[in-house]
N, CA, C and O of each residue as an XYZ file, in Angstrom:
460
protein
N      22.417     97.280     21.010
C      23.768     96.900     21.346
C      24.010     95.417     21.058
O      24.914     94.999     20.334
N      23.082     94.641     21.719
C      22.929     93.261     21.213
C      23.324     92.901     19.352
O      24.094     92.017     18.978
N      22.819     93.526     18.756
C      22.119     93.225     17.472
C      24.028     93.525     17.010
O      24.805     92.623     16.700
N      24.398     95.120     17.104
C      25.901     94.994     17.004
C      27.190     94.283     17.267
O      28.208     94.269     16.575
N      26.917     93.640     18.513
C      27.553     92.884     18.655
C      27.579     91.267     18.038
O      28.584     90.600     17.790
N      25.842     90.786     17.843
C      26.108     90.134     16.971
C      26.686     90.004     15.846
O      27.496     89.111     15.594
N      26.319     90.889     15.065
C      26.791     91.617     14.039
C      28.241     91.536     13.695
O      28.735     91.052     12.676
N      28.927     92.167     14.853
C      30.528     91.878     14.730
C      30.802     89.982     14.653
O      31.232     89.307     13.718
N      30.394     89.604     15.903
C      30.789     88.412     16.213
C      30.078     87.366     14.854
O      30.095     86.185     15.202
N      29.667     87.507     13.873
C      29.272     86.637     12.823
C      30.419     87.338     11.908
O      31.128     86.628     11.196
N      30.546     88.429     11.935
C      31.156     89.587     10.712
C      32.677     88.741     10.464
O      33.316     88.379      9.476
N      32.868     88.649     12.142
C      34.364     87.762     12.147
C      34.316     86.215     11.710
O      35.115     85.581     11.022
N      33.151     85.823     12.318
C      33.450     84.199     11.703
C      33.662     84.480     10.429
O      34.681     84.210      9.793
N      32.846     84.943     10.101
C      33.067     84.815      8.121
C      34.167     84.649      7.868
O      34.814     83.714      7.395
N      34.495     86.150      8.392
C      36.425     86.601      7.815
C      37.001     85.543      8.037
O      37.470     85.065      7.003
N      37.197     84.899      9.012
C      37.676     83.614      9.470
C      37.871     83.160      8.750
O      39.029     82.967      8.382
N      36.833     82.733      8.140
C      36.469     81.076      7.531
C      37.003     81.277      5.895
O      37.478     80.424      5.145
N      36.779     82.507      5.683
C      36.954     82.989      4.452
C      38.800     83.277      4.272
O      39.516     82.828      3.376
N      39.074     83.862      5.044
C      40.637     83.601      5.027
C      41.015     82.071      5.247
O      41.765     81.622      4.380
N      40.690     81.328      6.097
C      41.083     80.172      6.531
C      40.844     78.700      5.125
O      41.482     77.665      4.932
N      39.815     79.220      4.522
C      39.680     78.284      3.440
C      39.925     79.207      1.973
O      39.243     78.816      1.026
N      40.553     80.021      1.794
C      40.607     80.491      1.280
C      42.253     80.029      0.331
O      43.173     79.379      0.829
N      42.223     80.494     -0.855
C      43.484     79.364     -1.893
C      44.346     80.570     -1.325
O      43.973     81.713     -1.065
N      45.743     79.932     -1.193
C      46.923     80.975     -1.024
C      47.562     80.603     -2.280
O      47.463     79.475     -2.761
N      48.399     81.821     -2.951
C      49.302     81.343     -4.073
C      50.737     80.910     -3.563
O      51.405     81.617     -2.808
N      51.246     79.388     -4.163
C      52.279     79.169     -3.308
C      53.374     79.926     -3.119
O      53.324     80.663     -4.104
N      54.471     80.282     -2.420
C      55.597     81.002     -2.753
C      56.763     80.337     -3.509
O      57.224     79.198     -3.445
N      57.074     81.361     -4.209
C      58.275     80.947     -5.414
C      59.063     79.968     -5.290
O      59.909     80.314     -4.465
N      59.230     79.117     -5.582
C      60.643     78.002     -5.136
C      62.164     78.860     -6.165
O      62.454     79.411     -7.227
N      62.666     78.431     -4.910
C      64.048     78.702     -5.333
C      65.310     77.616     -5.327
O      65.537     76.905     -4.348
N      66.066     77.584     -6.493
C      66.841     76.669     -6.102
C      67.395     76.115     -4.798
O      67.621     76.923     -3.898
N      67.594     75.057     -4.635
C      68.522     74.487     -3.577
C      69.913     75.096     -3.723
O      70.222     75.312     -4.895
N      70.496     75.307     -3.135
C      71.934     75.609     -2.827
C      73.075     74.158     -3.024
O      72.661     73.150     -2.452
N      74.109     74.039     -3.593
C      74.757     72.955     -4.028
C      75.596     72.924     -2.442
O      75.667     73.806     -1.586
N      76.092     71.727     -2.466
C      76.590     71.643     -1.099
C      77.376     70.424     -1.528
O      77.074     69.871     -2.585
N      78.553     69.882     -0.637
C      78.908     68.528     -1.133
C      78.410     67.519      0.069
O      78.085     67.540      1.257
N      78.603     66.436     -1.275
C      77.840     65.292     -0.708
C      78.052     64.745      0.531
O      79.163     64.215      0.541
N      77.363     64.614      1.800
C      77.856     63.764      3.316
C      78.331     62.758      2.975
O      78.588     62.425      1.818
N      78.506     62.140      3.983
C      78.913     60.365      4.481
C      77.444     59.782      4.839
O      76.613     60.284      5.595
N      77.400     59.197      4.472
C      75.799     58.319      4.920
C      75.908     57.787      6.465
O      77.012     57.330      6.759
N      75.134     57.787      7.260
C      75.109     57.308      8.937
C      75.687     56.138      8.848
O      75.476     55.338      7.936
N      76.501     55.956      9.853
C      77.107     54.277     10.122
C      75.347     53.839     11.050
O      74.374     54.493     11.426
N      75.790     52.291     11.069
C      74.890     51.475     11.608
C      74.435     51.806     12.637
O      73.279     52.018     13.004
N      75.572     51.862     13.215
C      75.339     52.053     14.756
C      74.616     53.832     14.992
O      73.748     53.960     15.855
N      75.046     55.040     14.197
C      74.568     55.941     14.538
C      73.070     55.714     14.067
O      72.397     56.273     14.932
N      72.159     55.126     13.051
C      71.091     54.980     12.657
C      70.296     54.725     13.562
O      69.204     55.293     13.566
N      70.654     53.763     14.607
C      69.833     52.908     15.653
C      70.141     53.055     17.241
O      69.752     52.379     18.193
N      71.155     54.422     17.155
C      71.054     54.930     18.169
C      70.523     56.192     18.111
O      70.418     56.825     19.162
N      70.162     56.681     17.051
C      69.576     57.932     16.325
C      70.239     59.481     17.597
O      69.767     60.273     18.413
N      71.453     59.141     17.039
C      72.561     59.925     17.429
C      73.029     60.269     18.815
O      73.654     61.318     18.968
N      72.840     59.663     19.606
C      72.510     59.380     21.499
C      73.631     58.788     22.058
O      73.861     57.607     21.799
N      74.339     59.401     22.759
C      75.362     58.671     22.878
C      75.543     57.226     23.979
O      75.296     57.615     25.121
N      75.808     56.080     23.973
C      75.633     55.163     24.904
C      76.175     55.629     26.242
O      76.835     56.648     26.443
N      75.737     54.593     27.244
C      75.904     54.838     28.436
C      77.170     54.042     28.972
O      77.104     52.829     28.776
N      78.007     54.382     29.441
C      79.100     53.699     29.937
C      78.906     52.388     30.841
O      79.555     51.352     30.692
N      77.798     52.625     31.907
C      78.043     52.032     32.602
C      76.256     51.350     32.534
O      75.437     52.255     32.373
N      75.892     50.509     32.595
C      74.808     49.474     32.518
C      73.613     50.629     33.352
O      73.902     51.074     34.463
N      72.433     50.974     32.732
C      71.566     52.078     33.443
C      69.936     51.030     33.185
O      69.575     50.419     32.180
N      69.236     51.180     34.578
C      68.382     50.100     34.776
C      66.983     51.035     34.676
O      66.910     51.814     35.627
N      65.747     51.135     33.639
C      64.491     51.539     33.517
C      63.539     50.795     33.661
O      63.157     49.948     32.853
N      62.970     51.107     34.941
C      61.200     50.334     35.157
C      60.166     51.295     34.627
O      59.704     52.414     34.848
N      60.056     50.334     33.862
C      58.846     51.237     32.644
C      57.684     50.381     32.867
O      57.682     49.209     32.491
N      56.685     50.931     33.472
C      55.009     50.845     33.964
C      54.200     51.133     32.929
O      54.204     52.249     32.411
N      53.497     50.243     32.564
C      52.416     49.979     31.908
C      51.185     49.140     32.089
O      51.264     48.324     33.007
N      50.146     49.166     31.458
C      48.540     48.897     32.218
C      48.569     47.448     31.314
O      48.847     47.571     30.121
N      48.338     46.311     31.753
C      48.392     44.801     31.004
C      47.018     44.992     30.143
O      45.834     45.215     30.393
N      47.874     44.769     28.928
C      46.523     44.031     27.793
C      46.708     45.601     26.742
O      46.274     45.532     25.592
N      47.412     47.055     27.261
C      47.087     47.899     26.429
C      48.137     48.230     25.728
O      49.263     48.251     26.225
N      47.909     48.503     24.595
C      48.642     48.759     23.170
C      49.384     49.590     23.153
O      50.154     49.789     22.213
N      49.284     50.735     24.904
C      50.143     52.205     24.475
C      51.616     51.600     24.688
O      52.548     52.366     24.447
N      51.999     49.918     25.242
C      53.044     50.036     25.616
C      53.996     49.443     24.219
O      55.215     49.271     24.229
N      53.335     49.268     23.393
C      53.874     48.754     22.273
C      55.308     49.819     21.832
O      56.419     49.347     21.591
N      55.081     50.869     21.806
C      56.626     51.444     21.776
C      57.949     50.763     22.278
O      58.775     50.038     21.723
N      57.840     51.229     23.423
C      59.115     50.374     24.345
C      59.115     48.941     24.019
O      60.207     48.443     23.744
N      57.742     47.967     24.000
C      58.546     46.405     23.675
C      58.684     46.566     22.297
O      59.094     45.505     21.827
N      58.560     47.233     21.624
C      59.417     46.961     19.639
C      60.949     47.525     20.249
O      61.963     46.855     20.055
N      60.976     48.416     20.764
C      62.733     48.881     21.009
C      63.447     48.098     21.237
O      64.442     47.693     20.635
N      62.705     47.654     22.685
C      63.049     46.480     23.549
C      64.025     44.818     22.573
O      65.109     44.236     22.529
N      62.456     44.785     21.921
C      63.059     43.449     21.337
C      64.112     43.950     19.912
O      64.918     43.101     19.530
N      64.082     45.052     19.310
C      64.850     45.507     17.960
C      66.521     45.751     18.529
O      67.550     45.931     17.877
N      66.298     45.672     19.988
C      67.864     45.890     20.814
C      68.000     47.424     20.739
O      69.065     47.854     21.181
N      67.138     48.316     20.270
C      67.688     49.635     20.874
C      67.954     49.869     21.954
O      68.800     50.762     21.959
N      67.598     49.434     23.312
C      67.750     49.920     24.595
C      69.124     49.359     24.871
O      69.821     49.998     25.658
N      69.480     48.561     24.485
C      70.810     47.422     24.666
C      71.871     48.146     23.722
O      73.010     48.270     24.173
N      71.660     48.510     22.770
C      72.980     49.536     21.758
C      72.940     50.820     22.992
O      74.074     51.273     23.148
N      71.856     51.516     23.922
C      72.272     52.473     24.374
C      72.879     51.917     26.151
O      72.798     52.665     27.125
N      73.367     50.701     26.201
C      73.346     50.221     27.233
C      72.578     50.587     28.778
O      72.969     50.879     29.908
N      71.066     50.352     27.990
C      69.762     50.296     29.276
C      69.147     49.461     29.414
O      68.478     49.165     28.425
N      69.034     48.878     30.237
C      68.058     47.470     30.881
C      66.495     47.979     30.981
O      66.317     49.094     31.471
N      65.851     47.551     30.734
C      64.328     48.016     31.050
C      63.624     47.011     31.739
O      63.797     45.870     31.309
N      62.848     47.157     32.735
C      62.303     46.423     33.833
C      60.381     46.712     33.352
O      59.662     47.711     33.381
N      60.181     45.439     32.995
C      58.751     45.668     33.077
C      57.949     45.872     34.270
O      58.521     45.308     35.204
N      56.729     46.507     34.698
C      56.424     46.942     35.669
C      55.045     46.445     35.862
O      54.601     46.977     36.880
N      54.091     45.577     35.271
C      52.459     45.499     35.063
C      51.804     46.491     35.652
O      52.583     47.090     36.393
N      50.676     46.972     35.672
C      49.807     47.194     36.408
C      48.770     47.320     36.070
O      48.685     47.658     34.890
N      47.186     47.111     36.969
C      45.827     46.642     36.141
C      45.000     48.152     36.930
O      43.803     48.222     37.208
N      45.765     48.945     37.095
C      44.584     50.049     37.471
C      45.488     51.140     37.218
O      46.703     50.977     37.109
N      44.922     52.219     37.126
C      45.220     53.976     37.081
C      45.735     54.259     38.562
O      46.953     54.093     38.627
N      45.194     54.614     39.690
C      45.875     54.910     40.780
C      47.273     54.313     41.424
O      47.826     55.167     42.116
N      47.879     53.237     41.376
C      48.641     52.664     41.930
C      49.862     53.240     40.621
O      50.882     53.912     40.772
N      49.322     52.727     39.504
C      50.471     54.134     38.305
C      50.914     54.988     38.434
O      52.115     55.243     38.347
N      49.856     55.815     38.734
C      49.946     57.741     39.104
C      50.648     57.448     39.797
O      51.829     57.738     39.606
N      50.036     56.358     41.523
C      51.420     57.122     43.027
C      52.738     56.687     42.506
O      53.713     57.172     43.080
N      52.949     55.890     41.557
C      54.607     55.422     41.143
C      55.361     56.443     40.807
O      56.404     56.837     41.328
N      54.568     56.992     39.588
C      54.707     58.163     38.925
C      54.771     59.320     38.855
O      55.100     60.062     37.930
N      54.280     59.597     40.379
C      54.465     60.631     41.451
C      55.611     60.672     42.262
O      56.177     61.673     42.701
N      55.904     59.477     42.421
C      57.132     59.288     42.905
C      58.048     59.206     42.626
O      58.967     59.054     43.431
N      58.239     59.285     41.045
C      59.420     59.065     40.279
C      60.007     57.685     40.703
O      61.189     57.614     41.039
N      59.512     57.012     40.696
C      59.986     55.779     40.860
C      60.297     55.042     39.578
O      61.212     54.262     39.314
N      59.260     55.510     38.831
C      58.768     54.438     37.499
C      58.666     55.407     36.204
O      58.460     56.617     36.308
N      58.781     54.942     35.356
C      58.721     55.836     34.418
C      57.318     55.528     33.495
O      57.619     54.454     32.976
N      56.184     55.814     33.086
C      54.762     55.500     32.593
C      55.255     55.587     30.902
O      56.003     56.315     30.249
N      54.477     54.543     30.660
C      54.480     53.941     28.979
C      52.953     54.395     28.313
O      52.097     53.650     28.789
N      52.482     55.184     27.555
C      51.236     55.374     27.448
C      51.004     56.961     26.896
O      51.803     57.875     26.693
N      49.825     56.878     26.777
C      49.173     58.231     26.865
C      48.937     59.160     27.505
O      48.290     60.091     27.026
């Protein structure tokens, strides 16, 4: 029973591996369909990447661990003025450990920058 079941369970890797690296022939391309030409994005829709602003001034404390790189997202926005075209303030938050993050973040207090 052993020996069969090995048997299967190698029988499949193969297949596996053998389908999985195996060449597919591509499928046919077909023309594109003609369509007329858009309007190209105004400025402002580019860099708000289609979001509509906020009426009224909206305030984000965004928590992140000092010295690490995951928070690099938010400060390029930050300083490129995206948060400011969607009228949001962002509040830096430091913090030098994992637990005191989480309870923020548990709490919805804070919003976490990172991984």
């Amino acid at each position: 029973m052993k020996k069969w079941l090995s048997f299967i369970l190698v029988f499949t890797m193969l297949l596996m591996l053998v389908t999985a690296c195996g060449q597919q022939t591509p499928a046919p391309t077909t023309a594109a369909p003609t369509t007329a030409p858009t309007e190209a994005p105004t400025e402002a829709e580019t860099t708000t990447f289609g979001l509509t602003p906020f009426t009224e001034k909206q305030t984000l404390r965004v928590g992140f661990f000092t010295g690490s790189p995951l928070s690099y997202p938010f400060l390029f926005a930050d300083k490129l003025g995206y948060f400011e075209e969607l009228n949001i303030e962002l509040v830096y938050e430091p913090f030098t450990n994992g637990p005191a993050m989480m309870e923020s973040n548990a709490a919805w207090d804070i919003a976490s920058c990172g991984l």
